[in-house]
C-alpha positions in Angstrom: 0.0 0.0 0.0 1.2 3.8 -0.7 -0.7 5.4 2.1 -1.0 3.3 5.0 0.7 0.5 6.9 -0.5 -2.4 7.8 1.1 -5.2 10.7 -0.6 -7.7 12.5 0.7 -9.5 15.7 -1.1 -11.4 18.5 -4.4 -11.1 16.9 -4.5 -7.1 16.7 -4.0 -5.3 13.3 -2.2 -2.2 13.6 -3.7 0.4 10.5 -1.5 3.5 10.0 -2.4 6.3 7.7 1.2 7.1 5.8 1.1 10.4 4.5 3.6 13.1 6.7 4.5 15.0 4.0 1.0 15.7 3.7 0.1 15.9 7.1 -2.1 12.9 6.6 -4.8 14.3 3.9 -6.4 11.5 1.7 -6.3 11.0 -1.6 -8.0 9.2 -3.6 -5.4 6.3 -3.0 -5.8 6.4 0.4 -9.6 6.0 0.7 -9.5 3.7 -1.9 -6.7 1.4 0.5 -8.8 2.3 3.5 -11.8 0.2 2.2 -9.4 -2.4 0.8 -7.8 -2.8 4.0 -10.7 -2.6 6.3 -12.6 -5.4 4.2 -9.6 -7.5 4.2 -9.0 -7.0 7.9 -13.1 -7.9 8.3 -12.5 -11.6 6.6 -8.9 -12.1 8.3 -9.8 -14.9 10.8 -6.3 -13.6 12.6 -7.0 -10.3 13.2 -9.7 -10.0 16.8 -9.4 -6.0 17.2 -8.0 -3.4 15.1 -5.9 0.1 16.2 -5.8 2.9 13.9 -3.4 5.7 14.2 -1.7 8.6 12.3 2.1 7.9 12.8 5.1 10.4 12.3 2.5 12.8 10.8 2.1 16.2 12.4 -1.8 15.7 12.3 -3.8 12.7 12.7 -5.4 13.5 10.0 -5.4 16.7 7.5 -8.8 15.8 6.2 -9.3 15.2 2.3 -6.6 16.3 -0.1 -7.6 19.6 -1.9 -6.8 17.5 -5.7 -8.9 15.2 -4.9 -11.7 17.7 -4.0 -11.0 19.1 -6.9 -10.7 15.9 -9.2 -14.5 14.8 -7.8 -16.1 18.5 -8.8 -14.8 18.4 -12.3 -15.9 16.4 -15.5 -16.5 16.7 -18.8 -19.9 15.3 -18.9 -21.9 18.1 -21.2 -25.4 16.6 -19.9 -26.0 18.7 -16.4 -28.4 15.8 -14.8 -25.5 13.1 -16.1 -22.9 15.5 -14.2 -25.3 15.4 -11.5 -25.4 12.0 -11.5 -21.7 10.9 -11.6 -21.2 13.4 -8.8 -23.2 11.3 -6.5 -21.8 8.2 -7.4 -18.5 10.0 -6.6 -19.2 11.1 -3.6 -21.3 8.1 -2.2 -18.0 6.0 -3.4 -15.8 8.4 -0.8 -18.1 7.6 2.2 -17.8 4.0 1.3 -14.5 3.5 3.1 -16.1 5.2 6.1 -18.9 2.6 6.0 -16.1 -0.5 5.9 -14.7 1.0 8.9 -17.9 1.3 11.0 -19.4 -2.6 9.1 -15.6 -4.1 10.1 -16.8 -7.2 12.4 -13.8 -6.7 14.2 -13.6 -3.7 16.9 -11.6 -0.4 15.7 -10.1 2.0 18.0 -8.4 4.6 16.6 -5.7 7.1 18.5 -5.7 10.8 17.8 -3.1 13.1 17.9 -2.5 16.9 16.5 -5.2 17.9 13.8 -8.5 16.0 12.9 -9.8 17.9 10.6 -12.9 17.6 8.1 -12.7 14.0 6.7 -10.7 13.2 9.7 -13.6 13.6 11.8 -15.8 11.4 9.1 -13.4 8.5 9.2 -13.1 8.7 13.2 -16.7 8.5 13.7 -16.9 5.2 12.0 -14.5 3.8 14.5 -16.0 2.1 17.7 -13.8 4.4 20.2 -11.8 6.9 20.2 -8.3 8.0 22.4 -6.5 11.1 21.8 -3.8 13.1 23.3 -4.7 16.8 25.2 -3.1 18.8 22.4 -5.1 17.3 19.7 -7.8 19.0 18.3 -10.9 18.6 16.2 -13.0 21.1 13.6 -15.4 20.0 10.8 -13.6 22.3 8.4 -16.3 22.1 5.6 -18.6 25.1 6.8 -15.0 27.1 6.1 -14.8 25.3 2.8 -18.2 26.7 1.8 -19.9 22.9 1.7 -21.6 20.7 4.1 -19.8 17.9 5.8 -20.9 14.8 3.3 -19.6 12.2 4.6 -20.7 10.5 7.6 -20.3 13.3 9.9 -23.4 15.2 10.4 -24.9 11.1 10.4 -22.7 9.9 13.2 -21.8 12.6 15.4 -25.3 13.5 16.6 -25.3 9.9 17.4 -22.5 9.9 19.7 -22.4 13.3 21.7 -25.1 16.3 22.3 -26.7 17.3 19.3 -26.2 21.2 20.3 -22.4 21.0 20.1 -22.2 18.8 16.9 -24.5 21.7 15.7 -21.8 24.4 17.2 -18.8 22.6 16.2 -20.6 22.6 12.2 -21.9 25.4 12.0 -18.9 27.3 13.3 -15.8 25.0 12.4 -14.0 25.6 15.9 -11.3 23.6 17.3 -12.1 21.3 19.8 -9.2 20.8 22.1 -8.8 16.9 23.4 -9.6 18.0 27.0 -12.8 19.0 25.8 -13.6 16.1 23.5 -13.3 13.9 26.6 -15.8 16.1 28.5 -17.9 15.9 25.8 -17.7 11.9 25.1 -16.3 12.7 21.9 -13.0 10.4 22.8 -12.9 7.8 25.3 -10.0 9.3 27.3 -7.6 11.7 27.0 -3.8 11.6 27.0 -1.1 14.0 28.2 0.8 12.7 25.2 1.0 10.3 22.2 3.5 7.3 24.0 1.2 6.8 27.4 -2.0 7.6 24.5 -1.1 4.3 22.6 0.3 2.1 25.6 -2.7 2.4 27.4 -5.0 2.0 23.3 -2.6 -1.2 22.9 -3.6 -2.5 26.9 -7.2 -2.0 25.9 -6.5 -4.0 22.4 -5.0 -6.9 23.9 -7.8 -6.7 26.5 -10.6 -7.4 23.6 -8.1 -9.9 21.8 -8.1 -12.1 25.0 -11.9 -12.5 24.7 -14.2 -14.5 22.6 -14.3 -13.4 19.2 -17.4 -14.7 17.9 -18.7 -13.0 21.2 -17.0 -9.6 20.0 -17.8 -9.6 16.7 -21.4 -9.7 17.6 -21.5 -7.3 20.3 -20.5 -5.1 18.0 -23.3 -5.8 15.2 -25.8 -5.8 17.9 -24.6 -2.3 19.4 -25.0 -0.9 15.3 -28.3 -2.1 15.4 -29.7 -1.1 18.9 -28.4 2.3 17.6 -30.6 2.4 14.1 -33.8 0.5 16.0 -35.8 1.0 18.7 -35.7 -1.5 22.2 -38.4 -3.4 20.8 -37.4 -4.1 17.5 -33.6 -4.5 19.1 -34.8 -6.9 21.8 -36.3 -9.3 19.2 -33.4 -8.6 16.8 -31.2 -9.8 20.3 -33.9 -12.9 21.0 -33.1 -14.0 17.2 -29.4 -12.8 17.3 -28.5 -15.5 20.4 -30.8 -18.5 19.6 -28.9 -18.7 16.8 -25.4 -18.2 17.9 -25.2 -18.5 21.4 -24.5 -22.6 21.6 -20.8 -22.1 20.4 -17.4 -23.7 21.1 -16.7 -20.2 22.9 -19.5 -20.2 25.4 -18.0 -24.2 26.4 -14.6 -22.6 26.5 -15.7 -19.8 28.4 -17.3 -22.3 30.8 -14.7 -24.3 31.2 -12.3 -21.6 31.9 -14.1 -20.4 35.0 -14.5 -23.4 36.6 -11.0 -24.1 36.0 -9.9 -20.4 36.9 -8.3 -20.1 34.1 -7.9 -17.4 31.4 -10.4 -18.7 28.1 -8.3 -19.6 24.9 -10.1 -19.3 22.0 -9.8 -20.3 18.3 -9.5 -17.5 15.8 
């Protein structure tokens, strides 16, 4: 790959965006890896959790690269509903790598450092939690940019903290400062700085790696739902859900385990 790296080692896949001369924008080459590698990582019976982080880079992430923004607005089509059309398509195909983040059966937890910024805050609301250090901060630069966020965004944000500040935070394109996104629920925790940040994300990976993977992988399809349905209709999806995989080798191991005061060990 030309814009991230990719290393896996006692069942957690370690996803780095690889672009520090760009501060971490994306290209078209990296969203188009970021699906790649996210659906790979999804049918990778090694991988249990996944930790996504920005590396060397100054920022996190820069947000989209400005040729690519400028590569999607511009065709030759003469036809202005054809134009319309392929514009779409273009822009539904750059929230698609979002969507293999957040549909990735496997947990994602992504650390944050320096700038997150526009489609930075898009790809780290796909991610199932979020770590960052107190100097990084966070603006949904696309009010500035004279658009509206388009890519998951304005979807998942309300979703996760009050609805009045993602309204602030678009409307107004402020920084938020990681203090503050931990206040808010934004991130998980904050860190005084990126080395204790990713010890304590790696402890937390290797803490989810240790446990049941079918279990995991269906926690996490059963929180997605709860969060699109109501109780009802998330109870019965649940009653469904667990008559049909609850009877597994894991539950036996699980079992076994505790009477034995042991740790579980589990197949991949």
């Amino acid at each position: 790959m030309e814009t991230l790296k990719l290393a896996i080692q006692n069942h957690i896949a370690h996803v780095t965006i690889n672009r520090p001369e760009k501060m971490n924008a994306l290209n078209q080459t990296a969203w188009d890896e970021i699906k790649e590698v996210f659906e790979h990582l999804d049918e990778n019976e090694d991988v249990r959790v996944i930790v996504l982080e920005g590396g060397e880079s100054k920022n996190f992430c820069a947000g989209i690269d400005l040729s690519l923004l400028i590569s999607v607005s511009q065709n030759n089509i003469k036809c202005e509903g054809r134009n319309r059309e392929k514009l779409r398509k273009n822009i539904l195909k750059l929230q698609a790598p979002i969507n293999a983040i957040e549909n990735c059966s496997k947990p994602v937890l992504v650390a944050i450092h320096g700038g997150c910024i526009g489609g930075g805050i898009d790809l780290i609301c796909g991610c199932d939690m979020r770590y960052c250090t107190d100097d990084a901060y966070f603006t949904i630069k696309e009010i500035d940019m004279g658009m509206v966020a388009d890519l998951g965004t304005l979807q998942r944000l309300p979703k996760l903290i009050n609805e009045g500040i993602v309204r602030e935070m678009a409307y107004t394109g402020r920084n938020v400062d990681g203090r503050e996104a931990e206040r808010i629920g934004m991130v998980n925790r904050s860190f005084s700085d990126k080395s204790i940040m990713m010890t304590e994300v790696m402890k937390t990976a290797e803490t989810i790696a240790q446990k049941s993977p079918l279990s995991i992988r269906g926690t996490k399809h059963i929180l997605l739902h709860t969060r699109d349905h109501s109780v009802a209709d998330g109870l019965n999806y649940m009653a469904t859900w667990n008559a049909a995989m609850l009877l597994s080798a894991d539950l036996q191991e699980a079992f076994e385990a505790k009477m034995g005061k042991r740790d579980g060990v589990f197949e991949g």
